[in-house]
N, C-alpha and C positions, 0 to 999 in steps of 0.2 A: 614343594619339598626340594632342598637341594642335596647334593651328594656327591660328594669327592670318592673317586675310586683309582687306585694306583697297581701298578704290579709293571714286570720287569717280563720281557721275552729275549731268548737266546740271542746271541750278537749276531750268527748265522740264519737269524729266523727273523730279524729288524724286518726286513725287506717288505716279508710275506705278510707280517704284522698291517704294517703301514699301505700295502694295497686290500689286504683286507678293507682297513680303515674307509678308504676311498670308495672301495666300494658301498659300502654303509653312508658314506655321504652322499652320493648321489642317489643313493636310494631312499636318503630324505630328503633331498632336492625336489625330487618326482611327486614326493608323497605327504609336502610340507603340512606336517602333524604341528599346529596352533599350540597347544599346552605343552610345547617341547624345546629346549634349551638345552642344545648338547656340544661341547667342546673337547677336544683332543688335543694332548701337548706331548710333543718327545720330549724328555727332559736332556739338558747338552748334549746333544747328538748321541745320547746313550742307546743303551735296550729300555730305559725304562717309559713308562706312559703315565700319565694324567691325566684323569677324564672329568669334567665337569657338567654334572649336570642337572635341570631343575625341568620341575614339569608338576603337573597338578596332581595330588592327591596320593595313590601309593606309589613309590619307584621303581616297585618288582611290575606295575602295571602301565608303565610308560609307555607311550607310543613305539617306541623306536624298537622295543621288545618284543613288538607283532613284527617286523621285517624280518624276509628270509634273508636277506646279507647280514643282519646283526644276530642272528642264530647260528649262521657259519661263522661269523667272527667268535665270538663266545664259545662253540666247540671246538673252534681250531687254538684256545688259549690254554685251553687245558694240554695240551702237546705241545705247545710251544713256550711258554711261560717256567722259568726258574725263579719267580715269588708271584704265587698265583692272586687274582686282584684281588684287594681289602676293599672293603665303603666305609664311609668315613657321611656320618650326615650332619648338615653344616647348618649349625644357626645366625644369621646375619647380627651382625653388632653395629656394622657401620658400610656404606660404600661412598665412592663419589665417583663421578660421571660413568657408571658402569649402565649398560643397556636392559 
């Protein structure tokens, strides 16, 4: 399953967003979960985020969803976010050389 999820945090709260962020990656760095495909994008140096992601079977049950950094990321959005994330689930039509 894949899944686009978007949302916007505060211009004064980018910061804390995006170490959140990092910490959530190194936290699957450590814990390199196999059925898990997960991408993060600022969009032009805005507040807003991009998140892409696939993994097997349901997406509320994704790996990256057991980590305590992506529980703190996740609670800390709800306080920090002025358009709280959307999902968006993606059916492929076409790609070329994507991994």
């Amino acid at each position: 399953m894949r899944v686009m999820i978007r949302y916007t945090v505060r211009p004064e709260r980018v910061e804390q967003s995006v170490a959140l962020l990092h910490a959530v990656y190194e936290h699957l760095e450590r814990a390199r979960p196999r059925s898990l495909r997960y991408d993060t994008f600022r969009l032009d140096g805005s507040g807003s985020f991009l998140a892409l992601i696939e993994s097997e079977g349901d997406p509320v049950a994704a790996p990256h969803h057991r980590l305590a950094s992506f529980q703190r990321y996740r609670a800390a959005l709800s306080e920090i976010c002025t358009e709280q994330p959307t999902v968006t689930y993606l059916d492929a039509v076409g790609s070329y050389r994507s991994e």
